[in-house]
LODRENPA-454494 format. One line per field, with one value per residue (C-alpha): x negated, y, z; residue in one letter; residue number from 1. Coordinates in nm, 3 decimals. Example, Ala and Ser with C-alpha at 12.3 -4.5 7.8 and 13.67 -1.06 7.14 Angstrom:
BEGIN
px = [-1.230 | -1.367] .
py = [-0.450 | -0.106] .
pz = [0.780 | 0.714] .
vofi = [a | s] .
fido = [1 | 2] .
END
This chain:
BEGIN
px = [-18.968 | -18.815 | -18.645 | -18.490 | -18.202 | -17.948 | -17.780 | -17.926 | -17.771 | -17.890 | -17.898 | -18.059 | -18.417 | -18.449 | -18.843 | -18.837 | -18.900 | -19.207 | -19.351 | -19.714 | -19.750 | -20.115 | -20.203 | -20.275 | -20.482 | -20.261 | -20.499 | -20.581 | -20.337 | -20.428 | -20.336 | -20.269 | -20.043 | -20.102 | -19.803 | -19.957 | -19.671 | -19.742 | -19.687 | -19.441 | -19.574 | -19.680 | -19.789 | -20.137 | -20.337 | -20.564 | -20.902 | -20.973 | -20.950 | -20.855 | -21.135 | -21.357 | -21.467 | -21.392 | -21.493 | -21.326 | -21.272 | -21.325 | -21.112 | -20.838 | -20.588 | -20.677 | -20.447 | -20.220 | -20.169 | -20.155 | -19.917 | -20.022 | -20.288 | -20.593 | -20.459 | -20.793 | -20.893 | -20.742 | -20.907 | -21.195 | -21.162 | -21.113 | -20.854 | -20.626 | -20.398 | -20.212 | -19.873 | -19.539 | -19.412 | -19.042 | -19.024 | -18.756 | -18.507 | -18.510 | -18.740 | -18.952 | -19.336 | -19.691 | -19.905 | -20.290 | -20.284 | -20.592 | -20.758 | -20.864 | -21.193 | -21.377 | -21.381 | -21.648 | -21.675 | -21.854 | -22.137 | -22.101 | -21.748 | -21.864 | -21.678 | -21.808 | -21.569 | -21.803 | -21.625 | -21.774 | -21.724 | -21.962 | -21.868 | -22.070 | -21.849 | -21.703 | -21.356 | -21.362 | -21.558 | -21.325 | -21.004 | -21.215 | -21.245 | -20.901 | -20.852 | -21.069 | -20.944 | -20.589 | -20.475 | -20.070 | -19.800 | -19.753 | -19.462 | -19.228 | -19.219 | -19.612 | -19.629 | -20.035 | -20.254 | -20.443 | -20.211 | -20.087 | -20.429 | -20.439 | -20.162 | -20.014 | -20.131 | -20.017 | -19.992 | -20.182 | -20.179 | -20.171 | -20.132 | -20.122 | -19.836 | -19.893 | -19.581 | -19.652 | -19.239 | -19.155 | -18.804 | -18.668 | -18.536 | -18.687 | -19.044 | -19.331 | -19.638 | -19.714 | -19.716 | -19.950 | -20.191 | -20.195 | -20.233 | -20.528 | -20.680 | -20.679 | -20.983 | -20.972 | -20.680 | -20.848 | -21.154 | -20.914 | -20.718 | -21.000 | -21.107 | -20.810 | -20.858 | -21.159 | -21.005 | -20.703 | -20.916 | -20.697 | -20.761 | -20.475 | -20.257 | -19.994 | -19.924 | -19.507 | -19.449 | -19.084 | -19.086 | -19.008 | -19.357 | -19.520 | -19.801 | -19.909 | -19.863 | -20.057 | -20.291 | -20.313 | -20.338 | -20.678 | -20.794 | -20.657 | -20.789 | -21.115 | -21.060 | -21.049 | -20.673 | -20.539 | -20.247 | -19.918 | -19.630 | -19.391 | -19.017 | -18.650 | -18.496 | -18.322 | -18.355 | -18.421 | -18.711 | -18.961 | -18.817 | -19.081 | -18.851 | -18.708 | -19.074 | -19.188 | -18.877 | -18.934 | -19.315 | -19.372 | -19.047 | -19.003 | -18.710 | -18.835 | -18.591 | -18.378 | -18.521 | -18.856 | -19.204 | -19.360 | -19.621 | -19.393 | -19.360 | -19.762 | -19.700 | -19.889 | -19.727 | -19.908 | -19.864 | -20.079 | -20.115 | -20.196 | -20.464 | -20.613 | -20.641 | -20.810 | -21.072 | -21.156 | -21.200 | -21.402 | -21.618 | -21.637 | -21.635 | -21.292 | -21.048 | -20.649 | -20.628 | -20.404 | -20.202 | -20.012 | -19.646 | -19.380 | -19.176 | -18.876 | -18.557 | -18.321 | -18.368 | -18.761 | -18.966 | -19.308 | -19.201 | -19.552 | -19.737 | -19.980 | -20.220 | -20.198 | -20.377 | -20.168 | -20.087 | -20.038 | -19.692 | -19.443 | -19.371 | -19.695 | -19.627 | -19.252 | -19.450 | -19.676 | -19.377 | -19.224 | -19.031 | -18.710 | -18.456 | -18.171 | -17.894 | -18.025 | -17.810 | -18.023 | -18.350 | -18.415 | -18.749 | -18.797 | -18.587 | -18.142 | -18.117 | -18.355 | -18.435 | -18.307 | -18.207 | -18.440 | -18.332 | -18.615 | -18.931 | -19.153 | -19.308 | -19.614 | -19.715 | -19.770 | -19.813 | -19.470 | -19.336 | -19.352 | -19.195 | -18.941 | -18.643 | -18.434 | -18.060 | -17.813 | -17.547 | -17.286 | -17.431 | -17.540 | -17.203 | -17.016 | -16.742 | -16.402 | -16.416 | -16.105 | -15.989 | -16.161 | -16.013 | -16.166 | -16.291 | -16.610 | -16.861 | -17.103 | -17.123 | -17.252 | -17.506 | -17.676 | -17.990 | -17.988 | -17.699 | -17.493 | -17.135 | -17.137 | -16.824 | -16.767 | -17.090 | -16.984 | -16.665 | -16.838 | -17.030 | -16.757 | -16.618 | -16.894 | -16.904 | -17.287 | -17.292 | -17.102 | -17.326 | -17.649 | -17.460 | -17.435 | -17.752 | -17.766 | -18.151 | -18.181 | -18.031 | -18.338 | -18.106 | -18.123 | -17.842 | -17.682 | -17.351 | -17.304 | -17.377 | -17.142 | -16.819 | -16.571 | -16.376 | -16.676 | -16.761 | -17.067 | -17.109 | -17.518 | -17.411 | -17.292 | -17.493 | -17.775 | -17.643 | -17.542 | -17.865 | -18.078 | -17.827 | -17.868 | -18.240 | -18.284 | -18.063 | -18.302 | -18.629 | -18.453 | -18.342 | -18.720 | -18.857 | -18.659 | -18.736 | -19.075 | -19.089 | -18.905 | -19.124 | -19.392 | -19.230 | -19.212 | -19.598] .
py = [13.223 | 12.960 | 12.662 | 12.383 | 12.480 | 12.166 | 12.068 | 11.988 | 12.017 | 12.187 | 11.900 | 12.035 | 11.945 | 11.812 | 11.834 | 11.978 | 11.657 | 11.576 | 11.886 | 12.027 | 11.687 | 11.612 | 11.327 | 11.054 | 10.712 | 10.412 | 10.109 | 9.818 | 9.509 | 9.183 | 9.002 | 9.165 | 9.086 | 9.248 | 9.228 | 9.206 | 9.434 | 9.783 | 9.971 | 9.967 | 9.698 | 9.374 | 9.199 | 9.255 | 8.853 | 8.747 | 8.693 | 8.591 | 8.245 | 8.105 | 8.088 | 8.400 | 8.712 | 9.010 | 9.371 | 9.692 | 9.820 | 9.513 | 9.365 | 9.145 | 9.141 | 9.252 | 9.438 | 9.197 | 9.387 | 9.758 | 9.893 | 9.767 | 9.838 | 9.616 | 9.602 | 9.607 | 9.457 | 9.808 | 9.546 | 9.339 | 8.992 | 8.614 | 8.534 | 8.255 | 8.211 | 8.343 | 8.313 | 8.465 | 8.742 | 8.906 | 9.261 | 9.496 | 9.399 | 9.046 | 9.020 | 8.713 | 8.881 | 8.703 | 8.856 | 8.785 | 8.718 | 8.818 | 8.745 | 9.119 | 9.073 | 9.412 | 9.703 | 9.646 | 9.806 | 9.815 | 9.991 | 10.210 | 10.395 | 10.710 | 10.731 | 11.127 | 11.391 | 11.633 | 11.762 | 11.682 | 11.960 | 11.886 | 11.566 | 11.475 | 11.169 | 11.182 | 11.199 | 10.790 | 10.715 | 10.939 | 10.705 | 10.397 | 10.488 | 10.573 | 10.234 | 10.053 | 10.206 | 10.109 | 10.408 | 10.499 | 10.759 | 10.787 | 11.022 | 10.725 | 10.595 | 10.349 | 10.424 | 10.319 | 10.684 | 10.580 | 10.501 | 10.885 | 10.994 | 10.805 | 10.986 | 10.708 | 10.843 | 11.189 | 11.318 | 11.521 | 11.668 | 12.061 | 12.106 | 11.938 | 11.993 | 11.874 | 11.788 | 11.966 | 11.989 | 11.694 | 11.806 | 11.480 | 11.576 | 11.487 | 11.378 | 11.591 | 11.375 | 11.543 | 11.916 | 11.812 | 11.678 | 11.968 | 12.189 | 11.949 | 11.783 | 12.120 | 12.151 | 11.776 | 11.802 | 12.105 | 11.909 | 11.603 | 11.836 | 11.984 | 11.598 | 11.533 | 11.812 | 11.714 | 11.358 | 11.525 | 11.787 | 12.105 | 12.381 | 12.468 | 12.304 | 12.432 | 12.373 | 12.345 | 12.402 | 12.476 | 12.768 | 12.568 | 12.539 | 12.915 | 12.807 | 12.500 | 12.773 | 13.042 | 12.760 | 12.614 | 13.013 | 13.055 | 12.790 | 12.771 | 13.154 | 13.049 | 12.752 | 12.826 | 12.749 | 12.647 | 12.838 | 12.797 | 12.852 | 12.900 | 12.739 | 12.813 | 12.504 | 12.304 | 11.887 | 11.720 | 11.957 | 11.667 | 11.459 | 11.487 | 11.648 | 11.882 | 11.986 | 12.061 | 12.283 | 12.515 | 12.507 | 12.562 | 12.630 | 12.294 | 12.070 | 11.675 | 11.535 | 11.232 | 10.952 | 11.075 | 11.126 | 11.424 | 11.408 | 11.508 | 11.820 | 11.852 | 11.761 | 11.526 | 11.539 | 11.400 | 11.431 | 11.556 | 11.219 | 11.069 | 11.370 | 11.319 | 10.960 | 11.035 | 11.262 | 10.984 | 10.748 | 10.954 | 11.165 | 10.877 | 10.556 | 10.500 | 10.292 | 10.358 | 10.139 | 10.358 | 10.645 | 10.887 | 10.822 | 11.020 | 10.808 | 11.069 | 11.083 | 11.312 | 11.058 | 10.909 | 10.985 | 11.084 | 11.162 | 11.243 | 11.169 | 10.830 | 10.738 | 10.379 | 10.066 | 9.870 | 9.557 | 9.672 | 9.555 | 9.848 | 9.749 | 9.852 | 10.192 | 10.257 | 10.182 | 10.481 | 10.656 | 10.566 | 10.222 | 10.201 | 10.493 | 10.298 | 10.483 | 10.373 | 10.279 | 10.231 | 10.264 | 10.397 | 10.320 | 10.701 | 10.957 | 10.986 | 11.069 | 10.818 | 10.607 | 10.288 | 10.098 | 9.833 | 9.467 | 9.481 | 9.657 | 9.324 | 9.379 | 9.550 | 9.875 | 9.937 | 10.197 | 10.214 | 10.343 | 10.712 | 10.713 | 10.524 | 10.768 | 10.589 | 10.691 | 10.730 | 10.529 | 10.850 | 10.935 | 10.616 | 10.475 | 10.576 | 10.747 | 10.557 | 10.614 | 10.774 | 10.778 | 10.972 | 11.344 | 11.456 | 11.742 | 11.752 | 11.840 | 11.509 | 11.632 | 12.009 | 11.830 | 11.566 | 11.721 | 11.492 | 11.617 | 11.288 | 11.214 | 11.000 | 10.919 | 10.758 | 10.554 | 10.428 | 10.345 | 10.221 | 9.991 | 9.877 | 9.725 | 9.590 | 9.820 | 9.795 | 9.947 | 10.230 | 10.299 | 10.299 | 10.504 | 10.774 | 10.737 | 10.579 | 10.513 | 10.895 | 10.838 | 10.907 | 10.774 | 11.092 | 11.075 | 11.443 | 11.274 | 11.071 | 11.429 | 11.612 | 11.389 | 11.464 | 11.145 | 10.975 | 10.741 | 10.497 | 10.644 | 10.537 | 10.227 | 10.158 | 10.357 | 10.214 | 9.839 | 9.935 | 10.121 | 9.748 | 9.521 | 9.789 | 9.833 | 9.458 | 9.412 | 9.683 | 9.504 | 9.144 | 9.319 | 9.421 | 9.145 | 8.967 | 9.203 | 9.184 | 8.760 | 8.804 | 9.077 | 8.814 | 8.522 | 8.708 | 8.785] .
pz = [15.739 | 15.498 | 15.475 | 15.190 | 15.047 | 15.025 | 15.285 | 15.665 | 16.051 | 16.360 | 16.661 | 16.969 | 16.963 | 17.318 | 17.354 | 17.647 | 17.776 | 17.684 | 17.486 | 17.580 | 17.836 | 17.700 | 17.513 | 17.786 | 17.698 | 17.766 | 17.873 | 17.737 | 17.684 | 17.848 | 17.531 | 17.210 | 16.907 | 16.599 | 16.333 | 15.992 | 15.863 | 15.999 | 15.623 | 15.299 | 15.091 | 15.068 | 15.437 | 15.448 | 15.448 | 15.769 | 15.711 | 16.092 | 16.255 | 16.552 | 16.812 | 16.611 | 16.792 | 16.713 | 16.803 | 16.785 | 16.430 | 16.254 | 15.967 | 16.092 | 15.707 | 15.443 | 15.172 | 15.014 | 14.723 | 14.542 | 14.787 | 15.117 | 15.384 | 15.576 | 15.949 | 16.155 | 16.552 | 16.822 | 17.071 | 17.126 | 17.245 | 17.111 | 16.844 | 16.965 | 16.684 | 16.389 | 16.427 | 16.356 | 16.607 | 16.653 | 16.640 | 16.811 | 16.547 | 16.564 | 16.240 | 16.192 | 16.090 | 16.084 | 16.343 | 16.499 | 16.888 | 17.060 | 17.421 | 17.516 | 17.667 | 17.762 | 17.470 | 17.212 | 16.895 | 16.564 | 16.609 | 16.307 | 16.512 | 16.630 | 16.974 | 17.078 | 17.061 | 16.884 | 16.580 | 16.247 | 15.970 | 15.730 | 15.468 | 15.128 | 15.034 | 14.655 | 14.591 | 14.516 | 14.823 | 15.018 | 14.883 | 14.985 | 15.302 | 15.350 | 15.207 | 15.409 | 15.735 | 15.686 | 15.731 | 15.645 | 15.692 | 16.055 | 15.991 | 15.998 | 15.635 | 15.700 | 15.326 | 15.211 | 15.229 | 14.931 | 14.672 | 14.754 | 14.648 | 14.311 | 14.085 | 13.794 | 13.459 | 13.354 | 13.642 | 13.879 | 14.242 | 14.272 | 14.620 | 14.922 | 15.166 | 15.527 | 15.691 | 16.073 | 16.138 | 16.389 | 16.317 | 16.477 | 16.830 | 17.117 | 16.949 | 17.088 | 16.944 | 16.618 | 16.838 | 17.090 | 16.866 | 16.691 | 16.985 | 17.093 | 16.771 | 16.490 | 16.434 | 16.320 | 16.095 | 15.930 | 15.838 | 15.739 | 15.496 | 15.389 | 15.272 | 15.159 | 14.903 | 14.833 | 14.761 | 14.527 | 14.359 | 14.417 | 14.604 | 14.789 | 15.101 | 15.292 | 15.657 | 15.734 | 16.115 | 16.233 | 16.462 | 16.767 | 16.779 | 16.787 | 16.956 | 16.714 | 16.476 | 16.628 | 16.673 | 16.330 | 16.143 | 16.351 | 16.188 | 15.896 | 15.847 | 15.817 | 15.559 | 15.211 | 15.015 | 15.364 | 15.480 | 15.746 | 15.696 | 15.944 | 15.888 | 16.021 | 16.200 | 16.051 | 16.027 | 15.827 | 15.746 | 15.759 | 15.456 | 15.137 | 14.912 | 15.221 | 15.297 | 14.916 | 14.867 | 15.139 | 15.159 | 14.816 | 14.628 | 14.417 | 14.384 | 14.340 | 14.059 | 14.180 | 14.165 | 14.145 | 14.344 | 14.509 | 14.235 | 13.951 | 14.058 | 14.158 | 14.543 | 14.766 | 15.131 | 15.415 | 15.840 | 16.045 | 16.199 | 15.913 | 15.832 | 16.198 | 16.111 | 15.749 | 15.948 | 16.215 | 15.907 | 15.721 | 15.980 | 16.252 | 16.083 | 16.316 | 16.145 | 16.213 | 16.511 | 16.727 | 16.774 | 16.971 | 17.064 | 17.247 | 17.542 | 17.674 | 17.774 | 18.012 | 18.263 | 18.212 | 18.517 | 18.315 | 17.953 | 17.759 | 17.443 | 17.489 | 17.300 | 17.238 | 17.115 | 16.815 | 16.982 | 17.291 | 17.458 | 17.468 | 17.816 | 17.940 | 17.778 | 17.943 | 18.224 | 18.237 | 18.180 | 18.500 | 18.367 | 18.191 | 18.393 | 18.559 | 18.388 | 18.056 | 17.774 | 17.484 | 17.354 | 17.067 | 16.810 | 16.724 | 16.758 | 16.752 | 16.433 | 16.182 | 16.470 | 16.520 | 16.896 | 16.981 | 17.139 | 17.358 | 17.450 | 17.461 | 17.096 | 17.064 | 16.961 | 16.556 | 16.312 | 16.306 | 16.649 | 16.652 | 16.965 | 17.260 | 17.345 | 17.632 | 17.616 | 17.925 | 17.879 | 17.857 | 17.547 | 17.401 | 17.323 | 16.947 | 16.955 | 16.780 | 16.423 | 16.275 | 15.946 | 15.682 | 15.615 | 15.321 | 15.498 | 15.256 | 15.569 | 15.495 | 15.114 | 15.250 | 15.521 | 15.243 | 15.208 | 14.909 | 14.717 | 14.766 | 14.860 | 15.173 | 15.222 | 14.878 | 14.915 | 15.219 | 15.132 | 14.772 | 15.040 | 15.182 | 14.908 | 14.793 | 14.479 | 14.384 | 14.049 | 14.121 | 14.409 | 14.183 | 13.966 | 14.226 | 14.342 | 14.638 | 14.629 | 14.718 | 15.035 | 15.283 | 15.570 | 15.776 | 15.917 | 15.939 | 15.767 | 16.078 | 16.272 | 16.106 | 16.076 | 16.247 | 16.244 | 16.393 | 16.078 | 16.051 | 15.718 | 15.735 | 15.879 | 15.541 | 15.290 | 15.459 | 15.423 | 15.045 | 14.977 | 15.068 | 14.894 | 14.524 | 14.593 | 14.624 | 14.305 | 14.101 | 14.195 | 14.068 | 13.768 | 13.711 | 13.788 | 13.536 | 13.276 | 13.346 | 13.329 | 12.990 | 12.845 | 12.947 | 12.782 | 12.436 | 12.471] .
vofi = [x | x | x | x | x | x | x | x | x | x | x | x | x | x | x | x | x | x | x | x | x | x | x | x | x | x | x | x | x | x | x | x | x | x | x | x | x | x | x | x | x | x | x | x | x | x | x | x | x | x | x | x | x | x | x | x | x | x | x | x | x | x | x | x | x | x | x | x | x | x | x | x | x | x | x | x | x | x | x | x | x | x | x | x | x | x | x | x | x | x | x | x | x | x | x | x | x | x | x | x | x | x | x | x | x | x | x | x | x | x | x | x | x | x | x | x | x | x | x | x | x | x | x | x | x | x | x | x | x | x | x | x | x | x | x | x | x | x | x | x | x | x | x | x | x | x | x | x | x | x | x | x | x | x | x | x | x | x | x | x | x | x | x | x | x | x | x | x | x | x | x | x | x | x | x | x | x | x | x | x | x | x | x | x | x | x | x | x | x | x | x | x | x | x | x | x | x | x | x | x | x | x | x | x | x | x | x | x | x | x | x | x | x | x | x | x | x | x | x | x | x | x | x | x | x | x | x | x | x | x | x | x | x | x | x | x | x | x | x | x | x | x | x | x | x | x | x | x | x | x | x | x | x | x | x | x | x | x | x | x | x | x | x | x | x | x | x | x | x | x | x | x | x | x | x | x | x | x | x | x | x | x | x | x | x | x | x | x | x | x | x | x | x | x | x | x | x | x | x | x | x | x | x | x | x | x | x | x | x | x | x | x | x | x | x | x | x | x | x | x | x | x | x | x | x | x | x | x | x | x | x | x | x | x | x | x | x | x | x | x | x | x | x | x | x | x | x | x | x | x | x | x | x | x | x | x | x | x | x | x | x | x | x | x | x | x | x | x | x | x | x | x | x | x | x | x | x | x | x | x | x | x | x | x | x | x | x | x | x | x | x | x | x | x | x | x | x | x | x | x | x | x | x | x | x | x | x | x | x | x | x | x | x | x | x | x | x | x | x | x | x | x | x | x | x | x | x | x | x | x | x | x | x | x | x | x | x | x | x | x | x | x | x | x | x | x | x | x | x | x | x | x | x] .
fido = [1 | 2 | 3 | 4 | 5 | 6 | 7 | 8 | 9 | 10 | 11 | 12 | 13 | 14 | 15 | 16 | 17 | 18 | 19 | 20 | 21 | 22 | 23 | 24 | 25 | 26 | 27 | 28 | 29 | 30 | 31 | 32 | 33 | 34 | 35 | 36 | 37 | 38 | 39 | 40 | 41 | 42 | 43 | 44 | 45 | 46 | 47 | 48 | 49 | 50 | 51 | 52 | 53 | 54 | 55 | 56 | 57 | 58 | 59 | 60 | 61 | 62 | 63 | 64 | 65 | 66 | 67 | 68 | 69 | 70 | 71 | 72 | 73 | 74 | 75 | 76 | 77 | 78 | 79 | 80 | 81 | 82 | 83 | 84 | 85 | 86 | 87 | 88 | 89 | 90 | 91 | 92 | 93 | 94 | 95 | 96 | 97 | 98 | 99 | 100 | 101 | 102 | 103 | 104 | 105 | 106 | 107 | 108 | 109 | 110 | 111 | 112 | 113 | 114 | 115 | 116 | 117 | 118 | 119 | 120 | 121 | 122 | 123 | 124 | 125 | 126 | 127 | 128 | 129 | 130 | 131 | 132 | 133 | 134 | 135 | 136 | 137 | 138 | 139 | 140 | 141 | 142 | 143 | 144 | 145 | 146 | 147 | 148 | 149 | 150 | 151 | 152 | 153 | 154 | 155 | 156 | 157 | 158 | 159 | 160 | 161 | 162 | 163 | 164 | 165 | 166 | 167 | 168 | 169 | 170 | 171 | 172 | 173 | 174 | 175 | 176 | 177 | 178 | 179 | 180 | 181 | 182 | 183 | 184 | 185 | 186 | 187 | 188 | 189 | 190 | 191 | 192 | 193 | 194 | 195 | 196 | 197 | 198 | 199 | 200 | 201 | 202 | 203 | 204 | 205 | 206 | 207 | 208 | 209 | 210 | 211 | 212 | 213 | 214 | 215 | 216 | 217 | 218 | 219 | 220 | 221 | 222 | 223 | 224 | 225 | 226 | 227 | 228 | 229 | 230 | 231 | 232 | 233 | 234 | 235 | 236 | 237 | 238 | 239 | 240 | 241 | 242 | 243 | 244 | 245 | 246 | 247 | 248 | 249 | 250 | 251 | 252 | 253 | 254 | 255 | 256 | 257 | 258 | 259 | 260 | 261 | 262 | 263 | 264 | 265 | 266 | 267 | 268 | 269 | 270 | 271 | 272 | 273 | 274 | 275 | 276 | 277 | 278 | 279 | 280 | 281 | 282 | 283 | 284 | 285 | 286 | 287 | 288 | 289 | 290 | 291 | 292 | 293 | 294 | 295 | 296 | 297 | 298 | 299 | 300 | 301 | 302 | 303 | 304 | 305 | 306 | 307 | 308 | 309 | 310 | 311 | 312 | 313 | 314 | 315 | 316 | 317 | 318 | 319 | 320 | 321 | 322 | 323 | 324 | 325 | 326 | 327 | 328 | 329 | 330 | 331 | 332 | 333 | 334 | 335 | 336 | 337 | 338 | 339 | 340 | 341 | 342 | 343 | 344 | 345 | 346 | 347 | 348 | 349 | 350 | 351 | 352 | 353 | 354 | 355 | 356 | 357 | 358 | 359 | 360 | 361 | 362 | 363 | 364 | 365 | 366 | 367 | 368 | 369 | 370 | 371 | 372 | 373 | 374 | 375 | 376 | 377 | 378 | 379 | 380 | 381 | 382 | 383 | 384 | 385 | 386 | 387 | 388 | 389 | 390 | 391 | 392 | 393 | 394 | 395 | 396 | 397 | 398 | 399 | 400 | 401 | 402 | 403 | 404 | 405 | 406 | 407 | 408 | 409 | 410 | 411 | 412 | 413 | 414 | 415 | 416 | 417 | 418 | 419 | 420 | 421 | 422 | 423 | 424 | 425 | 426 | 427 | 428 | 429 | 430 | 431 | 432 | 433 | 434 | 435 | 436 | 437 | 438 | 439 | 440 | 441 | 442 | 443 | 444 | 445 | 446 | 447 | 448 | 449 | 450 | 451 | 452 | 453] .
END
């Protein structure tokens, strides 16, 4: 077994909770409210009025741009306005609000569970469907599928590394549907390499899972250039750049992409998704999400409907446990605690973990004493306590200069201090603030390049 070689902590993985619960179908929403941000990008733009009817499957956005992904009707019902929504953060976002009335869909969705294998589409048509079906990285980062699959100029995909790890604690979702959907995320790898033109992919699973690997090697075994590898623990395995390195030995350059080094990384999510698309006609209008805690009544991995209220979830669950003290949108460590539960289920929300209050509250932070541990756990090769005190002080250039916009806000600094610091408090704050300085710098290069022209 391997693993990456910089950095990286060991935090108990917790999925005890919820692991092997099978997936379970949440229902149906009353009302629905889909956010037309569910991706990296630009917000995708409604093509749907007020008063239309729509069906399952049909297209609600459309892409606004390169980078950015259609958002398409989980439900079937009347559209009564588009409006702006609040998410768990307290962040203003456009959104469709639909009547749900019954569960129609496009008639083109194939809804058996009959595996397809076979697939004739051509490597374009593949990406168009991907396109088409909004599909994104449901590994946490929502970035667009199909700009993945089109390398810029000069360079081109060699393999494809499929992130099975779910190294976060506590999440469960990615195992299960492994254990229940592989036959699936064969065939959608299989297209995928189709899509990239290589012939080889590699399968990371952390060994927490020996039975998702066990699983995945049958199959795998009788797929050509598809193999498993199993990995040691250690988080944050599931980072790009942490997955390349110890699936296939290659260290991503800062400030660079997967594909400069001949990589492609996708989830198996994301690959179940890609299959649905391309073998059923099933645009991304769902997925499966883990709700656990120490203290939930019915942890488990749902299956749910975009748009559906996360309240309606918890509730499957057992409700919100009494001794909760926060809840958090993911897992502890890249996760982030949520205002409310009200907003509706997205792309985004990988899972709800609900925190007792003894172990939801910080710690005091202390003063800062050297000791050099955050530096040895960046998986990143960055110094987190100078960026944070960099951010602190407001010292922007200097934190571009030590490349702050390699920070994949992990978190394992914040693990391993022992003076309790919010160092990705700050390095996170600093790391917006320089990244929204770069893209004004470029844009203003670009309008004067323009002007001379």
């Amino acid at each position: 077994m391997t693993t990456f070689k910089i950095g990286g902590v060991h935090p108990h993985d917790n999925k005890k909770y919820s692991a092997h619960q099978p997936i379970t179908e949440c229902p149906l929403p009353g009302k629905a409210i889909i956010p037309l941000i569910q991706h990296i990008g630009a917000p995708a733009q409604a093509v749907v009025e007020k008063g239309q009817k729509v069906k399952v499957g049909e297209l609600l956005a459309k892409a606004g741009g390169f980078v950015s992904a259609n958002i398409v009707s989980p439900v079937s019902g009347t559209v009564t306005k588009i409006d702006t929504t609040i998410d768990a953060w307290g962040m203003k976002m456009p959104a469709v609000f639909i009547d749900v009335e019954g569960d129609e869909w496009m008639p083109e969705i194939d809804r058996s569970s009959d595996v397809i294998r076979e697939f004739k589409l051509e490597p374009k048509e593949i990406i168009d469907k991907i396109a088409a079906s909004g599909i994104v990285g449901l590994g946490g980062a929502c970035f667009p599928t199909q700009v993945k699959l089109l390398p810029p100029p000069g360079k081109t995909a060699e393999v494809l590394v499929v992130n099975g790890v779910e190294c976060e604690p506590y999440l469960t979702c990615d195992h299960q549907l492994m254990l229940e959907h592989g036959e699936e995320i064969i065939v959608g790898i299989q297209i995928l390499m189709k899509a990239l033109q290589i012939k080889r992919a590699v399968i990371g699973i952390e060994k927490n899972k020996p039975d998702a690997i066990t699983r995945m090697q049958e199959l795998a075994s009788k797929a050509l250039g598809i193999e498993v590898m199993p990995l040691k623990l250690k988080y944050p395995q599931g980072g790009e750049k942490q997955l390349i390195d110890a699936c296939i030995g290659r260290q991503v350059p800062s400030g660079a992409l997967p594909i400069e080094v001949g990589a492609v990384v996708d989830n198996v999510a994301t690959i179940y998704a890609v299959y649905e698309a391309v073998q059923k006609n099933k645009p991304l209008i769902s997925r499966v999400m883990t709700v656990t805690g120490k203290s939930v009544q019915k942890p488990g991995n749902y299956s749910v409907r975009f748009g559906t209220p996360l309240t309606e979830v918890v509730a499957l669950a057992g409700g919100v446990p009494e001794d909760t003290g926060k809840i958090i949108g993911g897992g502890p460590m890249m996760g982030r605690a949520m205002n409310n539960i009200d907003m509706p289920a997205n792309k985004r929300v990988s899972g709800l973990l609900f925190l007792p209050e003894a172990e939801s509250l910080r710690p005091t932070p202390e003063n800062c004493i050297r000791c050099g541990k955050c530096v040895g756990a960046c998986p990143m090769g960055l110094e987190p306590y100078l960026l944070s005190r960099q951010s602190e002080l407001q010292m922007w250039d200097e934190m571009e200069a030590h490349n702050v916009m390699d920070c994949i806000e992990c978190g394992c600094c914040m693990f391993t201090c022992p003076s309790h610091r919010p160092l990705l408090d700050y390095v996170r704050m600093g790391k917006a603030t320089v990244g929204g300085i770069i893209r004004n710098r470029q844009a203003a290069a670009k309008a004067a390049a323009e002007a001379k022209k």
